[in-house]
N, CA, C and O of each residue as an XYZ file, in Angstrom:
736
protein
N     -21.034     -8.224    -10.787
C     -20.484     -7.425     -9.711
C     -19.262     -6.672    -10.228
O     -18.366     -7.075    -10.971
N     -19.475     -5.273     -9.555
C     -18.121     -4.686    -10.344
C     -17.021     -4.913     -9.452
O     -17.282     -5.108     -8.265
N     -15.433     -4.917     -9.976
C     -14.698     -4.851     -9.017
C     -13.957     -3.935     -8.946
O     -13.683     -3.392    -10.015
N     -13.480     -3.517     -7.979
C     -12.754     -2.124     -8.113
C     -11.324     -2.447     -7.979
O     -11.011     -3.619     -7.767
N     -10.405     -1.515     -8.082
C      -9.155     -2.064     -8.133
C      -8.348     -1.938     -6.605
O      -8.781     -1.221     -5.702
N      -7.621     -2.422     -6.539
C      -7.079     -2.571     -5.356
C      -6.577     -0.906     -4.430
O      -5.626     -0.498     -5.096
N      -6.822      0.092     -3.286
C      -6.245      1.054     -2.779
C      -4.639      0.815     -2.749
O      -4.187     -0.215     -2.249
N      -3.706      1.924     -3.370
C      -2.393      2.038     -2.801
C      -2.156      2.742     -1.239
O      -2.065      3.970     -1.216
N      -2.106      2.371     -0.597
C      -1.969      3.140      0.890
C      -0.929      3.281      0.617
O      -0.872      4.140     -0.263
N       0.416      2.755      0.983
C       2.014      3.530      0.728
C       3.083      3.060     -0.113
O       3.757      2.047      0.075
N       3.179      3.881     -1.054
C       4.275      3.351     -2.394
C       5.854      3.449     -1.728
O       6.242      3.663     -0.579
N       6.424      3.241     -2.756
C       8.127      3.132     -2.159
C       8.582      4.364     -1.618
O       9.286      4.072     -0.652
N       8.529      5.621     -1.764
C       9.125      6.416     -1.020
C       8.593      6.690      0.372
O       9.327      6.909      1.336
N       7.351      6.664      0.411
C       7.033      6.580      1.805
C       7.271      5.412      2.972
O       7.418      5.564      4.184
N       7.257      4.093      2.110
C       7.855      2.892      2.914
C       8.914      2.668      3.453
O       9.226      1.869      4.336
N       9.846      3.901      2.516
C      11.271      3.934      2.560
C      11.589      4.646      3.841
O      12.236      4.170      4.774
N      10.927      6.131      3.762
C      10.642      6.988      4.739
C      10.225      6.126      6.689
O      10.712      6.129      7.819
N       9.279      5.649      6.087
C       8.765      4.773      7.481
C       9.823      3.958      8.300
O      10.256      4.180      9.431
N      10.160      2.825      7.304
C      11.455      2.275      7.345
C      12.128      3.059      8.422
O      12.053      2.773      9.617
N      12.909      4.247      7.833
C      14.163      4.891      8.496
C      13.695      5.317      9.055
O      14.605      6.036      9.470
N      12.265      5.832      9.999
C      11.842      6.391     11.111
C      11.531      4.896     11.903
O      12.033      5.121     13.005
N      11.155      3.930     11.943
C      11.310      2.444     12.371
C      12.357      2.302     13.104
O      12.238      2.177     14.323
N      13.702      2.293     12.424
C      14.995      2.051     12.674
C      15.536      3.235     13.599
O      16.221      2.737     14.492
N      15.499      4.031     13.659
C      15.633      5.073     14.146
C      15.285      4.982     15.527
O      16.173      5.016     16.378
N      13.802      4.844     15.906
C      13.163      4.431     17.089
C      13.964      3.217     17.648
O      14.680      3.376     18.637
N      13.883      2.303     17.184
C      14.719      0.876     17.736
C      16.410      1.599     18.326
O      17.008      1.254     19.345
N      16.831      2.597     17.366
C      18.491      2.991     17.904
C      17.760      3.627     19.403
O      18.083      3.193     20.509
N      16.953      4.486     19.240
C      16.755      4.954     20.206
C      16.552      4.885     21.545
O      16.745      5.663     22.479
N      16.007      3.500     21.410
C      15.330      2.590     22.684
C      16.477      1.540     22.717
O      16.545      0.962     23.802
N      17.248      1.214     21.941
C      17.839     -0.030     22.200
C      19.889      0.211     21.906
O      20.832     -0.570     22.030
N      19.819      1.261     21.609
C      21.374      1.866     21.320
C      22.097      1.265     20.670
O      22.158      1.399     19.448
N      23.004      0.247     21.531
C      23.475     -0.888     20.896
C      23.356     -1.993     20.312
O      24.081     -2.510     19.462
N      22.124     -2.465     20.937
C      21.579     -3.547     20.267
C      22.301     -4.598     21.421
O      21.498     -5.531     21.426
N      23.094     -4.855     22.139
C      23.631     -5.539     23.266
C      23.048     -6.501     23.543
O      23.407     -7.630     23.208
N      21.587     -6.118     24.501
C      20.783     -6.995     25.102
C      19.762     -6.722     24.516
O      18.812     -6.318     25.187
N      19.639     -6.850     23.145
C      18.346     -7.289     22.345
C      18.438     -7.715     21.596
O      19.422     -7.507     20.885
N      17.440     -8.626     21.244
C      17.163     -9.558     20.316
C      15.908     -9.429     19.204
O      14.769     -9.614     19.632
N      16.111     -9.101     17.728
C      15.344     -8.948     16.535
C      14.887    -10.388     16.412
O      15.617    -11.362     16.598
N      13.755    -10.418     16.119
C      12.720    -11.836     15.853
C      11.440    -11.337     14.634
O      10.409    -10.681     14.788
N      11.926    -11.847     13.664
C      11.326    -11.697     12.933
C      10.104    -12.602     12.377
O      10.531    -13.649     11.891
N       8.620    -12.468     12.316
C       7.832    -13.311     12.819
C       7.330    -14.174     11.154
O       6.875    -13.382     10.329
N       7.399    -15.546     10.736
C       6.962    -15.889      9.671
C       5.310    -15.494      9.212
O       4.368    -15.284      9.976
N       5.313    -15.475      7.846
C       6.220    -15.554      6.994
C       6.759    -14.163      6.704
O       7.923    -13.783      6.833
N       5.817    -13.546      6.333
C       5.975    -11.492      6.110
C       6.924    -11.071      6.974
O       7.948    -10.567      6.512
N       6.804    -11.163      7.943
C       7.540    -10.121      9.326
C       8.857    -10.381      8.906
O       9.749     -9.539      8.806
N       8.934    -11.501      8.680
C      11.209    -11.677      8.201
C      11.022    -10.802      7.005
O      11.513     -9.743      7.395
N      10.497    -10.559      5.459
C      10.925     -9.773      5.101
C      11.157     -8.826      5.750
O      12.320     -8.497      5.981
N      10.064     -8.118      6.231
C      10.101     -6.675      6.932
C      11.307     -6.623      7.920
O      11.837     -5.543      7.661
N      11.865     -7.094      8.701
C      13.232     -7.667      9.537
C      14.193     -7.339      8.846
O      14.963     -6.387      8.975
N      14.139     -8.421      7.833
C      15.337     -8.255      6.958
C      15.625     -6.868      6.337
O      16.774     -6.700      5.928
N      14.879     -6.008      6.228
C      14.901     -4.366      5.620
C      15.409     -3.856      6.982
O      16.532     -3.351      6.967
N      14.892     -3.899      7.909
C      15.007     -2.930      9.197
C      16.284     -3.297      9.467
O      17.032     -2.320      9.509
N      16.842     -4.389      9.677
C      18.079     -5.091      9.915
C      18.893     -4.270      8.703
O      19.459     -3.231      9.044
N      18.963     -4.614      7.553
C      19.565     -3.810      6.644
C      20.052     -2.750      6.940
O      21.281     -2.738      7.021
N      19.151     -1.206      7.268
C      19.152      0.150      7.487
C      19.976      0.173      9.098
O      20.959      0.879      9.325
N      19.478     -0.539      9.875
C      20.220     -0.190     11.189
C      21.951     -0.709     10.770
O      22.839     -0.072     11.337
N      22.388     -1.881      9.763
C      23.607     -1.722      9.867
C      24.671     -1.237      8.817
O      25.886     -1.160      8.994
N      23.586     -0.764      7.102
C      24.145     -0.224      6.495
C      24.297      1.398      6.549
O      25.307      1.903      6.059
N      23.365      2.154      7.102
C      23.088      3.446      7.261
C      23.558      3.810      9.084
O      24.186      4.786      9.495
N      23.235      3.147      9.542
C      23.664      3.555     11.124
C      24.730      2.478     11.826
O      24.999      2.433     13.027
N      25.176      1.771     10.957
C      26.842      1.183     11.345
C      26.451      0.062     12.500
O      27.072     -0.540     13.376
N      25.525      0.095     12.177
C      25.242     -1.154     13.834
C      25.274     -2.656     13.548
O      24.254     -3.305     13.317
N      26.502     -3.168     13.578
C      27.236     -4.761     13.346
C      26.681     -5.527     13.870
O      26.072     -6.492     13.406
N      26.816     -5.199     14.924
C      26.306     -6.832     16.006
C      24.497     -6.678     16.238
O      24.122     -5.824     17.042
N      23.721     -7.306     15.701
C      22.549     -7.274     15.772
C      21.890     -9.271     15.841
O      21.895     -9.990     14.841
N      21.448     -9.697     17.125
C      20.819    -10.636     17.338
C      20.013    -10.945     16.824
O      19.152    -10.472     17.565
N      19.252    -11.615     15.731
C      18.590    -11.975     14.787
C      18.032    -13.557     14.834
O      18.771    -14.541     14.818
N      16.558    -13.586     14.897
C      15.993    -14.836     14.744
C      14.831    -14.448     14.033
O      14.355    -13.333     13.818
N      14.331    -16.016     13.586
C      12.814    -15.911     12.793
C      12.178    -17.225     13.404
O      12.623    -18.367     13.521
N      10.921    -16.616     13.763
C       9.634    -17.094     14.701
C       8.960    -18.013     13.919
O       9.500    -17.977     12.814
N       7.770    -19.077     13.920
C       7.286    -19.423     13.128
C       6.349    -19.806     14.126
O       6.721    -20.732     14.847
N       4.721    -19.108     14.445
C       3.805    -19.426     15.383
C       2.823    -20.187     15.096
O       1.884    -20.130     15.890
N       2.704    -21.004     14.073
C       1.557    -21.542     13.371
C       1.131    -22.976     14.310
O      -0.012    -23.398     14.136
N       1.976    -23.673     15.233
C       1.308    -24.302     16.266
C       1.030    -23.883     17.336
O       0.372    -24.549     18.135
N       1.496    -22.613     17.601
C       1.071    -22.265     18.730
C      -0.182    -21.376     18.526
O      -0.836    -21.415     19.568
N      -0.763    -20.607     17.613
C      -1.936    -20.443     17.019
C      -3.646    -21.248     17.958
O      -4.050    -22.411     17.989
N      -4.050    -20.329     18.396
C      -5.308    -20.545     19.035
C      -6.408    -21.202     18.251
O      -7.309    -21.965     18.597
N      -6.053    -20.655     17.034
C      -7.448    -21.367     16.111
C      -6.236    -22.351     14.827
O      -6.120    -22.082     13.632
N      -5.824    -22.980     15.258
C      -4.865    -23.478     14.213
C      -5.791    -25.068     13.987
O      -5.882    -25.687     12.927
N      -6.384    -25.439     15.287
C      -7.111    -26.826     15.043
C      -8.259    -26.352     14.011
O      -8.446    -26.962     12.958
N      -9.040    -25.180     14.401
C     -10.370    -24.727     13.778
C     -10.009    -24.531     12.090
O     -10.988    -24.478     11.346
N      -8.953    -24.448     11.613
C      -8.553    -24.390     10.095
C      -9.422    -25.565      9.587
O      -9.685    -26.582     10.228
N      -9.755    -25.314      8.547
C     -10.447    -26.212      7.825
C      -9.309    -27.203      6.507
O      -9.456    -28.262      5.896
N      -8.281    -26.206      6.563
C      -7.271    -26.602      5.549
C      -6.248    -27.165      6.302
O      -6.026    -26.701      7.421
N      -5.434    -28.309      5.770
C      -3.796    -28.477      6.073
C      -2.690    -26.792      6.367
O      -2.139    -26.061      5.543
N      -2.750    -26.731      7.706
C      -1.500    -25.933      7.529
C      -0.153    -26.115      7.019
O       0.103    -27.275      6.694
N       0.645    -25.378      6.889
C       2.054    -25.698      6.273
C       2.688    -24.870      6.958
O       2.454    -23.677      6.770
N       3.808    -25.333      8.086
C       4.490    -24.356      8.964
C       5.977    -24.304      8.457
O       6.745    -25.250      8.280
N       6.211    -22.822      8.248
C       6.951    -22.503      8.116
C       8.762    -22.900      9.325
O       8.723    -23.280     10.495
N       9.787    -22.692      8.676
C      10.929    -22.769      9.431
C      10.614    -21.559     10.930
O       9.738    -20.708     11.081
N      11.620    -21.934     11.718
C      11.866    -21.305     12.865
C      13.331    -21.552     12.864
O      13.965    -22.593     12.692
N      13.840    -19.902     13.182
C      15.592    -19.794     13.635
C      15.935    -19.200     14.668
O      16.299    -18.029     14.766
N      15.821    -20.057     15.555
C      16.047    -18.895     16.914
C      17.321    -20.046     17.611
O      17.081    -21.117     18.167
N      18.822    -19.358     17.341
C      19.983    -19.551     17.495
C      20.607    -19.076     18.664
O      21.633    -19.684     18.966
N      20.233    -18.066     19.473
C      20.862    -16.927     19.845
C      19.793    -16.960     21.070
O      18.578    -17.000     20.876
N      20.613    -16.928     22.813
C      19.999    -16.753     23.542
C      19.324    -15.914     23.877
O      19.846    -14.802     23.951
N      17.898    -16.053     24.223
C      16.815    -14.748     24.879
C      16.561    -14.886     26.076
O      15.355    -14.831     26.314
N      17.293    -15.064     27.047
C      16.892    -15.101     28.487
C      17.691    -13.948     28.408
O      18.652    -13.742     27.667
N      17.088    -13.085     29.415
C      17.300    -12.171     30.151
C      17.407    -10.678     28.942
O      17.642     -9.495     29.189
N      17.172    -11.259     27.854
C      17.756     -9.980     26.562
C      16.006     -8.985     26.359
O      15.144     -9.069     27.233
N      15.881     -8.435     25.530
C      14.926     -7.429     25.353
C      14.065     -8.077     24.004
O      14.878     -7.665     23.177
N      13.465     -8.485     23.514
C      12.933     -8.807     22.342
C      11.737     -7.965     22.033
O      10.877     -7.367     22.679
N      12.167     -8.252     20.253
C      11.398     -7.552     19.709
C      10.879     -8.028     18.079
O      11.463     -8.172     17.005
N       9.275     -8.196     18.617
C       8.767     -8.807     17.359
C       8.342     -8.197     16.129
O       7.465     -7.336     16.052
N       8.882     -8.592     15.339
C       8.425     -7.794     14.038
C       7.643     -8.424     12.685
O       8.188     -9.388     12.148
N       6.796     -8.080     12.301
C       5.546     -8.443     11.852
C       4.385     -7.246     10.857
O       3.717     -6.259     11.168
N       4.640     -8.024      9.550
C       4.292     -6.631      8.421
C       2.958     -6.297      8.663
O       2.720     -5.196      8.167
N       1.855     -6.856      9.297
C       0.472     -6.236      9.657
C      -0.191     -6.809     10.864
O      -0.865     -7.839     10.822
N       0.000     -6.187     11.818
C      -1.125     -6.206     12.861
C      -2.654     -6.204     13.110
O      -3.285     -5.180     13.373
N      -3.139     -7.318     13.014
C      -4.558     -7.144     12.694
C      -5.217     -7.640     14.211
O      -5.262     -6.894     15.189
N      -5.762     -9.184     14.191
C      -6.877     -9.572     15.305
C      -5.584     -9.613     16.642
O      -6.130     -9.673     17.743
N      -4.416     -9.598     16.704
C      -3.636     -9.710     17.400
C      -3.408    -11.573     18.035
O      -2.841    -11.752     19.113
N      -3.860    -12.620     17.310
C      -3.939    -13.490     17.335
C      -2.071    -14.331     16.793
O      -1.627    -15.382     17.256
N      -1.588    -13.704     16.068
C      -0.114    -13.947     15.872
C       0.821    -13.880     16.932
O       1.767    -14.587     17.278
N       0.204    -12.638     17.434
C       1.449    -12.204     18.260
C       1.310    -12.725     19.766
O       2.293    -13.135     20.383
N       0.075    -12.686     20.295
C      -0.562    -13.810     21.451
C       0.356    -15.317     20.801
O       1.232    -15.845     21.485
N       0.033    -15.755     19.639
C       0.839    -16.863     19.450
C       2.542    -16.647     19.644
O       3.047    -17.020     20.703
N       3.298    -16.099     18.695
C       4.354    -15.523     18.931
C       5.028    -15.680     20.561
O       6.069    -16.278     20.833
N       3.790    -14.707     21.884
C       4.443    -14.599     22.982
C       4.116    -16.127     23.347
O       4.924    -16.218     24.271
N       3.751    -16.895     23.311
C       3.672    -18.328     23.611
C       5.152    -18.723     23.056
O       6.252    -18.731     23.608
N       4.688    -19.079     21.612
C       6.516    -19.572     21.199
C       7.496    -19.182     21.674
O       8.333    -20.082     21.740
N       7.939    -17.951     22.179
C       9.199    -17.466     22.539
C       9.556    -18.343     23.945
O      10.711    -18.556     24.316
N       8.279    -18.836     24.695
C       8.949    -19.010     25.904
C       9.905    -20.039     25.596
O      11.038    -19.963     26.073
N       9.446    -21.346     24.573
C      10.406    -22.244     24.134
C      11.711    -22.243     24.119
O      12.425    -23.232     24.285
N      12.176    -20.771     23.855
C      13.605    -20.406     23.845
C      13.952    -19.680     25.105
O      15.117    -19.283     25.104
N      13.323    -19.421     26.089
C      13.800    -19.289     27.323
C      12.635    -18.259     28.157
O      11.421    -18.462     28.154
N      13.239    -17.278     28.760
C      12.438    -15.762     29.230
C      12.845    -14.808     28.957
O      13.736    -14.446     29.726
N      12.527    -13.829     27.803
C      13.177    -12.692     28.434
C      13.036    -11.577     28.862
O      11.891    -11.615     29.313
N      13.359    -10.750     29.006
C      13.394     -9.467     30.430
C      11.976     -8.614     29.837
O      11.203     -8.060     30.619
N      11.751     -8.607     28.159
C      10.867     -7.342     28.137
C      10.924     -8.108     26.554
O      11.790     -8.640     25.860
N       9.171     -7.757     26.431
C       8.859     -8.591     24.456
C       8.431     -6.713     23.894
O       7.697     -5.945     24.517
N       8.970     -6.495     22.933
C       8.288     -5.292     21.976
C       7.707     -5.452     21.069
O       8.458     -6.224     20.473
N       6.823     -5.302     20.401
C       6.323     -5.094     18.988
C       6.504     -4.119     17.748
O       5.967     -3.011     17.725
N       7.323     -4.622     16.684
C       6.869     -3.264     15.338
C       6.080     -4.071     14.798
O       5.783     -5.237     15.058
N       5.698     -3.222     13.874
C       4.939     -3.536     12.798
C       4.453     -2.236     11.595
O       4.161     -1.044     11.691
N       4.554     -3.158     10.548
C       4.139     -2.032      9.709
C       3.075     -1.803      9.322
O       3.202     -0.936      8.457
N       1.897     -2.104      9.458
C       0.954     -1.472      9.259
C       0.040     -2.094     10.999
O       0.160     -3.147     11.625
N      -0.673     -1.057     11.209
C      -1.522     -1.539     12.670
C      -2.958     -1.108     12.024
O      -3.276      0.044     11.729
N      -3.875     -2.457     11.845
C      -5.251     -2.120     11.526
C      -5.953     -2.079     12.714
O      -6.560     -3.028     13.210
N      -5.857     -0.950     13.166
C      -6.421     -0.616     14.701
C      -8.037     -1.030     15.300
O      -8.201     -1.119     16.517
N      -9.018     -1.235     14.482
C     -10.515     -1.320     14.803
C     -10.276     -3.319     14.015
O     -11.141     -3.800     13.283
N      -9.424     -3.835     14.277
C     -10.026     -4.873     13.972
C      -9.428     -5.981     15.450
O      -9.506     -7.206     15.544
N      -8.927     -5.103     16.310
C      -7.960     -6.160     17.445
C      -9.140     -7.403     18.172
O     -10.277     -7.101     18.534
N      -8.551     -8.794     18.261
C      -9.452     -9.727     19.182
C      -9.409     -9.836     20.731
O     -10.155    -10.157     21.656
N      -7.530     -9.191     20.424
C      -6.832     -9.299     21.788
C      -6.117     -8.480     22.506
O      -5.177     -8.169     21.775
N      -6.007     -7.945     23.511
C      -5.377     -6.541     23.693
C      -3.587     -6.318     23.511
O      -2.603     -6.296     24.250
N      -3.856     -6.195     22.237
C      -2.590     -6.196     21.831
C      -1.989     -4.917     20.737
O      -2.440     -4.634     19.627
N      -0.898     -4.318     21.427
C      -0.697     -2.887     20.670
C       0.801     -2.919     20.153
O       1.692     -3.432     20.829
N       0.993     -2.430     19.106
C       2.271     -2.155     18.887
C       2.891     -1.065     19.488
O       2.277     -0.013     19.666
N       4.610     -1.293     19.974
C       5.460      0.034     20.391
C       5.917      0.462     19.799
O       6.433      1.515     20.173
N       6.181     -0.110     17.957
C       6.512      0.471     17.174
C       5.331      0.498     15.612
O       5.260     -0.504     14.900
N       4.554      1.705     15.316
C       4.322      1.236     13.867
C       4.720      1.704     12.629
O       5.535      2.619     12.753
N       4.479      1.448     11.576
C       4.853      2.449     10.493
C       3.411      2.646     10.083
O       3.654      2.638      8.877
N       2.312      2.789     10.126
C       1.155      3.133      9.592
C      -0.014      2.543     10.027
O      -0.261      1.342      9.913
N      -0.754      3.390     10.535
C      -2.171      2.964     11.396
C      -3.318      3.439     10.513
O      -3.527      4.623     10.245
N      -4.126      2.286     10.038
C      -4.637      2.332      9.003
C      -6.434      1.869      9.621
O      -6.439      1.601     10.822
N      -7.571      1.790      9.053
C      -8.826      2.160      9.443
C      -9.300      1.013      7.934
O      -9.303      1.520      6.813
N      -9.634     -0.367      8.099
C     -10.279     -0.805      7.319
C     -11.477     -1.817      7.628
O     -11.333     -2.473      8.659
N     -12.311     -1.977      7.094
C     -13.385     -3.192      7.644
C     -13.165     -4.342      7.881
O     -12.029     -4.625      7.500
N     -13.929     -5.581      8.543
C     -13.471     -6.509      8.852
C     -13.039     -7.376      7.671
O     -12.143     -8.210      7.802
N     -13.609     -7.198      6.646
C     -13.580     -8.264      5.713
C     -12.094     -7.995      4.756
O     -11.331     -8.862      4.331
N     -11.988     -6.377      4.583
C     -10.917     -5.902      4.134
C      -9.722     -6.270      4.160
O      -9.359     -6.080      5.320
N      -8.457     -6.899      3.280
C      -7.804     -6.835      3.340
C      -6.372     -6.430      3.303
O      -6.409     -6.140      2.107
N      -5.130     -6.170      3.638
C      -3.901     -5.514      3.681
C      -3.021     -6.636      2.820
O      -3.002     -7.840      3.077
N      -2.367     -6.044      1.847
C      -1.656     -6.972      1.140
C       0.126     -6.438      0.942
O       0.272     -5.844     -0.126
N       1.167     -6.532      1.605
C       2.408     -5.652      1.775
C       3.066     -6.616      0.880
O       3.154     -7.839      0.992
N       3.526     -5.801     -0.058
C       4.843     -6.004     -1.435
C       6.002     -5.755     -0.652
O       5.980     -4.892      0.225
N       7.149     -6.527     -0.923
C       8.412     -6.184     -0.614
C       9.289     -6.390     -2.090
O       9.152     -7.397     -2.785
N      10.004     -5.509     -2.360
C      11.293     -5.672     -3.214
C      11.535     -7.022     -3.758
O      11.309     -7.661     -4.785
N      12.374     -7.240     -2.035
C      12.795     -8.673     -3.102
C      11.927     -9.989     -3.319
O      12.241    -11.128     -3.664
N      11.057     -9.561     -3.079
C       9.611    -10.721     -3.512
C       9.048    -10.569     -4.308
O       8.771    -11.466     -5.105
N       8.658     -9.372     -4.406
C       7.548     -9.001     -5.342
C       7.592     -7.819     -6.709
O       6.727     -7.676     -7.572
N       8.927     -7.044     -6.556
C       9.816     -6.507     -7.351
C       9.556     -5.148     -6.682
O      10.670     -4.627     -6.622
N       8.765     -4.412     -6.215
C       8.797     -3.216     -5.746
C       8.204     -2.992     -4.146
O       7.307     -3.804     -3.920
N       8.435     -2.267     -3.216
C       7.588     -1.935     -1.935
C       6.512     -1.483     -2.098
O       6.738     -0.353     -2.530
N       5.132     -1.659     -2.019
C       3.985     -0.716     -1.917
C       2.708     -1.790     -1.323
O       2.445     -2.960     -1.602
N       2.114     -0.868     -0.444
C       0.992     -1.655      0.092
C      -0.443     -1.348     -0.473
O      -0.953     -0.316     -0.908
N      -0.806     -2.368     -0.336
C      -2.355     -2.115     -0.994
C      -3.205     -2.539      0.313
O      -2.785     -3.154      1.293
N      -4.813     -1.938      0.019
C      -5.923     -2.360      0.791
C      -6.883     -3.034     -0.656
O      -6.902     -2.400     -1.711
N      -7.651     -4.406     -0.498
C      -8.169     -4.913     -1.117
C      -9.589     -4.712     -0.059
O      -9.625     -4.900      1.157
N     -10.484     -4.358     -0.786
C     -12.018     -3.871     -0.263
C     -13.045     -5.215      0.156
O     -13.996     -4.946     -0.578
N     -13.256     -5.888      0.537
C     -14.491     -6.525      0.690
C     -15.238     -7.129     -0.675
O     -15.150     -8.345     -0.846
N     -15.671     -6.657     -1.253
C     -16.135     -6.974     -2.060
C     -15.047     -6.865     -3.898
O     -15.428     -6.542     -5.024
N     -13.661     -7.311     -3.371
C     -13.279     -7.618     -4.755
C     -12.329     -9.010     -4.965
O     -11.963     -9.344     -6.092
């Protein structure tokens, strides 16, 4: 079988680009940042957090930013149906969310099965007024659950079997996303 090599969908300058149109949107909708709360969803989504968080307070001066990281892997619908030992990641949610604006962030949107988990976990930490979604990539034809992002950086068209694989900097030494095909 031959294999082909992996698709680049978006290298560093365009991630970079996305990024600061990301951040941008969030000033827009959320100004101060006051009554909202950043939740960054394990494991991927905190990198991606941690960048967006970055740009909103090194480039647009915005200090006070509410910051937690999610970890949905028991609250997960098919988490019994695993055939493997899961391994759940930390959860940091410090900082009250009743009554604040949240907003989940999460490097690929696929069956929408995370984020259904996700809105489960949050209630743990209280209610609050209004949940958002980014995300950076939205694989739109693969959703289980009706679930859309309000923020994306790239809406992308791949098969079911296909996968999305997102590099970050400080993980992996450079930003760039790949699509891995089905058959490699």
């Amino acid at each position: 079988m031959h294999m082909e090599q992996p698709k680049l969908l978006l290298d560093q300058p365009k991630i970079d680009l996305i990024l600061n149109r990301l951040a941008c949107q969030l000033i827009e909708n959320h100004t101060d940042f006051s009554q909202t709360v950043l939740v960054g969803l394990q494991p991927r989504g905190v990198l991606f957090a941690d960048r967006i968080i970055a740009i909103l307070q090194e480039k647009y001066g915005i200090a006070s930013i509410d910051y937690g990281i999610l970890d949905t892997t028991f609250f997960r619908d098919d988490f019994r149906q695993q055939d493997k030992t899961l391994l759940a990641n930390t959860s940091r949610m410090e900082i009250p969310i009743e009554g604040k604006n949240v907003v989940f962030i999460d490097d690929v949107l696929y069956t929408g099965r995370s984020i259904r988990a996700a809105l489960t976990a949050i209630d743990t930490y209280g209610r609050p007024n209004a949940v958002e979604l980014m995300v950076l990539i939205d694989r739109r034809f693969s959703r289980h659950l009706p679930i859309q992002p309000d923020y994306k950086g790239a809406q992308i068209d791949a098969l079911q079997g296909d996968k999305v694989r997102v590099e970050w900097a400080a993980e992996d030494g450079t930003d760039q996303i790949f699509l891995f095909s089905q058959d490699q």
